[in-house]
C-alpha positions in Angstrom: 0.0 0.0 0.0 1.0 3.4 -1.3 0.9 5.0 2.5 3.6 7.6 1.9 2.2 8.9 -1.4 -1.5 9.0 0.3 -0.3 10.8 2.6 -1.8 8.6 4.9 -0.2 5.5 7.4 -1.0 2.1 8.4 0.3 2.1 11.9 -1.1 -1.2 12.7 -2.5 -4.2 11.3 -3.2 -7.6 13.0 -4.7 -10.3 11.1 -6.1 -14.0 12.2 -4.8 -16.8 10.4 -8.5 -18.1 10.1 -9.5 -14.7 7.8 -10.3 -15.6 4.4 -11.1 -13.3 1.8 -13.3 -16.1 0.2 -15.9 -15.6 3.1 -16.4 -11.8 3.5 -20.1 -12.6 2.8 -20.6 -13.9 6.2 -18.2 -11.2 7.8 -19.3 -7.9 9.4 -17.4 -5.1 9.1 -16.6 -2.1 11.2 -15.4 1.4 10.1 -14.4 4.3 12.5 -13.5 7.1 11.4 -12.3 10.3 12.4 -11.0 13.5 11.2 -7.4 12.4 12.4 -7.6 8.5 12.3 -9.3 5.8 10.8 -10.3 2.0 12.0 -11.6 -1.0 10.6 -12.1 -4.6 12.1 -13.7 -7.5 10.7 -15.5 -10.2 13.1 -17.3 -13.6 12.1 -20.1 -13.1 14.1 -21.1 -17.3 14.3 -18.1 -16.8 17.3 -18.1 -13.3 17.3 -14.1 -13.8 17.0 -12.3 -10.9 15.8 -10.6 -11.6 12.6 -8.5 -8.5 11.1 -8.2 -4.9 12.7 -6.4 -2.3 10.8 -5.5 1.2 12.2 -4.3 4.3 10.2 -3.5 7.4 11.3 -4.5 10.4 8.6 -2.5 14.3 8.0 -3.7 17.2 9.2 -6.3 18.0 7.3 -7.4 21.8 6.6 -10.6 21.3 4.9 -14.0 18.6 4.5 -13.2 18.2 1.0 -9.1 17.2 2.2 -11.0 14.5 4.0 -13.0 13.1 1.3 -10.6 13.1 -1.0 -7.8 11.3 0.9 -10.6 8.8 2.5 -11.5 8.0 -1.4 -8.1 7.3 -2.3 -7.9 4.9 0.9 -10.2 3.0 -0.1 -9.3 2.7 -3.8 -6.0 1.7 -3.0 -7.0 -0.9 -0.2 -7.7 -4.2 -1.2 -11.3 -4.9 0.7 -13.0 -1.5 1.7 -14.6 -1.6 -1.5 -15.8 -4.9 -1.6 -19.7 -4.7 -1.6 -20.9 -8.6 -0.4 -20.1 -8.3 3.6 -23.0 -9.5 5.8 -23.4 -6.3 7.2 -21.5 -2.8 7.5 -21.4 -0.7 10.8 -19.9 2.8 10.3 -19.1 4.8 13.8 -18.0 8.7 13.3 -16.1 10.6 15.9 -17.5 14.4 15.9 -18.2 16.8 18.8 -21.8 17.7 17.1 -24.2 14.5 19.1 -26.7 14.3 22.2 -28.5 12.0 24.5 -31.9 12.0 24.2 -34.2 9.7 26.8 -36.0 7.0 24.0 -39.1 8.3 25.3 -39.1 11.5 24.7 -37.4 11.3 20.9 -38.7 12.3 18.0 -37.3 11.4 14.7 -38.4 15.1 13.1 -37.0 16.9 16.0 -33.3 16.0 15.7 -32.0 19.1 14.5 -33.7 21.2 17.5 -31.2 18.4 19.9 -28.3 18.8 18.3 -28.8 22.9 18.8 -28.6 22.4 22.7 -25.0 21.0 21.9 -23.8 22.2 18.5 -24.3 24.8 15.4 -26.1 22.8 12.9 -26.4 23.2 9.3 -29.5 21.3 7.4 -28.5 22.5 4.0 -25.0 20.5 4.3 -25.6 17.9 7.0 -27.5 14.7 7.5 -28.9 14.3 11.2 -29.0 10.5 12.5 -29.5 8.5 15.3 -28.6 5.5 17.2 -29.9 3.5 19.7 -28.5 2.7 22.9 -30.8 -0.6 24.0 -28.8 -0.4 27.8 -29.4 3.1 28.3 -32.8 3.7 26.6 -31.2 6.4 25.1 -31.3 7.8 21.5 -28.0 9.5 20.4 -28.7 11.8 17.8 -25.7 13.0 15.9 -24.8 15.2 12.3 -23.2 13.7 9.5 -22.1 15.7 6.4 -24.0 15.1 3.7 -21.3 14.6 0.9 -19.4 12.3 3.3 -22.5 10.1 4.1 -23.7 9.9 0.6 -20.3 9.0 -0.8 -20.2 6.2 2.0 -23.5 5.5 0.9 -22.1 5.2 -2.7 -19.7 3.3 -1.9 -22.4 0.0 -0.9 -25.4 0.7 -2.5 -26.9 -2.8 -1.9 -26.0 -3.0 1.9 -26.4 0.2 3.0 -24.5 0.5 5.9 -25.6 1.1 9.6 -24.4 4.4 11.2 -23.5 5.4 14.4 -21.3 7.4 17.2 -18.9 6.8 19.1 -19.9 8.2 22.0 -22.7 5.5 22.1 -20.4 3.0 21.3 -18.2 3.9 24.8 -21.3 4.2 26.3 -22.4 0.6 25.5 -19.5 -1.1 25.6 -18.4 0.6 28.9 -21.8 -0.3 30.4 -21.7 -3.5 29.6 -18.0 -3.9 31.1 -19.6 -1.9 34.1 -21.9 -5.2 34.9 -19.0 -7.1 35.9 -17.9 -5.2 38.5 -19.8 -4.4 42.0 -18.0 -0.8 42.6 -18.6 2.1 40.5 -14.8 3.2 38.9 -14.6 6.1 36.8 -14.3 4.9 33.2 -11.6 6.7 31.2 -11.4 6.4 27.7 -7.7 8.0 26.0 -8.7 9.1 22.5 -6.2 11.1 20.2 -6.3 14.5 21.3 -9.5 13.8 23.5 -10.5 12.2 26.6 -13.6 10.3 26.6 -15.0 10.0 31.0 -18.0 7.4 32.0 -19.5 6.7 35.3 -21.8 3.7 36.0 -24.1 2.7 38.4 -26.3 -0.4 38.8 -26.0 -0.8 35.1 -27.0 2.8 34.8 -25.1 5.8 32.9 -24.4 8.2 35.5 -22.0 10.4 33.5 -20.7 10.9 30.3 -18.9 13.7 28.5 -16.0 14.1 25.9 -13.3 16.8 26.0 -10.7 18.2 23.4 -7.2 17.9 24.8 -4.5 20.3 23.8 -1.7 19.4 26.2 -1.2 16.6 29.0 -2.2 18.5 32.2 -5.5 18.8 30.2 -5.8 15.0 31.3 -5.6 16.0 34.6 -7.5 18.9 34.6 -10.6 17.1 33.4 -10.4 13.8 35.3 -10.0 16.2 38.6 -13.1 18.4 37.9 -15.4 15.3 36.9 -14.3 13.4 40.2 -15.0 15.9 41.9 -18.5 17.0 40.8 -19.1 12.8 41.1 -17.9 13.2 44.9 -15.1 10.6 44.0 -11.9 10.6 45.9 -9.1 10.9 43.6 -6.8 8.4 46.1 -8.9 5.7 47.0 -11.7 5.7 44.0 -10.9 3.4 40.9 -10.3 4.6 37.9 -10.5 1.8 34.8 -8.6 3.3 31.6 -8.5 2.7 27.7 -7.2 3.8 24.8 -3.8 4.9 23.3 -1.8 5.3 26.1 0.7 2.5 27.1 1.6 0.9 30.7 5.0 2.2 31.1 4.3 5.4 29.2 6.2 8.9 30.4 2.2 10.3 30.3 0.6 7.1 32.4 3.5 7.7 35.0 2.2 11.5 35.6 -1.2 10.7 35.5 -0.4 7.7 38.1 1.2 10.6 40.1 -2.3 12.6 40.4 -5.1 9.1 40.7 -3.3 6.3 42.6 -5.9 3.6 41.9 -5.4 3.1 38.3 -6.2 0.1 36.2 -6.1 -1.1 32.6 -9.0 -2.2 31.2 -10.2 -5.3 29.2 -11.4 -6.4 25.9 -15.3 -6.5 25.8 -16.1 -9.9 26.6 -18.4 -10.5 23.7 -15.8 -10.9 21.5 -13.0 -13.6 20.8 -9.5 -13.3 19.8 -7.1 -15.7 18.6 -3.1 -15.6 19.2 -2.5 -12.9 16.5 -4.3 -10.3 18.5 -1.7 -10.8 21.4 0.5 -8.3 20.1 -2.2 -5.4 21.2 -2.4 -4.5 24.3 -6.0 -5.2 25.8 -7.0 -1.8 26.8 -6.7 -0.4 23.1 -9.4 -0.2 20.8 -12.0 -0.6 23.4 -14.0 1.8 21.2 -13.6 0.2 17.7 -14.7 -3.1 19.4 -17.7 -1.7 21.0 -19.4 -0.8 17.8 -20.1 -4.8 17.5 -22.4 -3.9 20.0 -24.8 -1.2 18.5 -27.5 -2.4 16.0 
């Protein structure tokens, strides 16, 4: 793959030995993407075992149309993004412009009056769409821009694919992982350049909110001010973590200086891996794997 002429970069790639191109009819498929990086994973959903997981990060884009036109030449260039017979396609999007709204009080035609509360919306260039968490009873609505849904729309027009956040994908996969446990941690989710925090209760979302980080102490800064409006002590309380931040890291050592009771946490346990996938860490791409679990 062309990666430095793209301008793009495969950063990762693990693939089960079992994978076989000749079956990608009975394999579901999983895109996340972002304005800065870009997932895929494919699971066989007869053992829900995870079966190929790719992760690129993209440039810094200056513009929508940068975007599109780099994610097109991704995907022609890559050798099964295009491919149109999978059993089913989940897309998640990571944007700032979503809301929870209680599944009893939402109304398809009122989507763009949510996302107002949270965001500037614009109907003439965006699609407004929504997602259903089944744990929460939740809706999250979220905006999509048009030329960017309708060219992944293109892209599979006889299995359209099924949209969705990723701020209900934390939320359900982080719920789920919640039931295991019988205290209530703070849930931490390291994103690039974000910070993703979750609090649980009795199988209940207590808290959830995302934040844009521009330096480290940012980390800090936001973890602090959400334990404390949750009445959480910052040395005693758990705190579970995810994402792309490693074990021995210079940036979990400070943040290990601040919360003392800092744990790694799992894989969602709805999924299988074989040996392959013991090269990854378990606490990274708790996000990516979640989508399995949004319909």
């Amino acid at each position: 793959m062309q990666t430095t002429t793209l301008n793009y970069k495969l950063i990762k790639k693990v693939r089960d030995e079992r994978f076989d191109e000749e079956f990608i009819h009975q394999y579901h498929l999983l895109i996340h993407l972002g304005t800065r990086d870009f997932q895929i994973c494919v699971i066989e959903p007869d053992e829900s075992r995870v079966l190929l997981l790719e992760d690129f990060v993209l440039p810094n884009l200056t513009s929508h149309d940068e975007l599109l036109h780099l994610l097109d030449q991704l995907f022609d260039s890559h050798a099964l993004l295009k491919a149109g017979f999978w059993k089913k396609i989940s897309i998640s999007l990571k944007s700032q412009k979503f809301v929870q709204v209680p599944q009893a009080l939402f109304a398809e035609e009122s989507m763009a009056d949510y996302l107002k509360f949270n965001a500037p919306v614009d109907p003439l260039k965006e699609d407004f769409l929504s997602t259903t968490n089944p744990a929460t009873q939740a809706v999250t609505v979220f905006a999509v821009n048009k030329d960017l849904k309708n060219w992944l729309d293109g892209l599979y027009p006889n299995n359209r694919p099924i949209f969705t956040h990723q701020s209900a994908a934390l939320i359900e996969g982080t719920l789920k992982a919640s039931l295991s446990r019988k205290d209530n941690p703070l849930y931490i989710y390291v994103d690039r350049f974000k910070l993703h925090i979750l609090s649980c209760k009795d199988g209940k979302l207590i808290y959830y909110n995302q934040f844009a980080i521009k330096e480290f102490s940012d980390y800090v800064k936001y973890i602090m001010l959400v334990m404390k409006s949750l009445n959480m002590n910052q040395q005693i309380s758990q705190v579970v973590l995810w994402g792309y931040i490693g074990k021995n890291s210079p940036h979990y050592n400070e943040l290990y200086k601040y919360i003392n009771n800092v744990i790694f946490g799992n894989r969602p346990g709805n999924l299988s891996f074989g040996y392959a996938f013991d090269e990854l860490q378990d606490h990274h791409f708790f996000d990516l794997y979640s989508i399995y679990l949004m319909e």
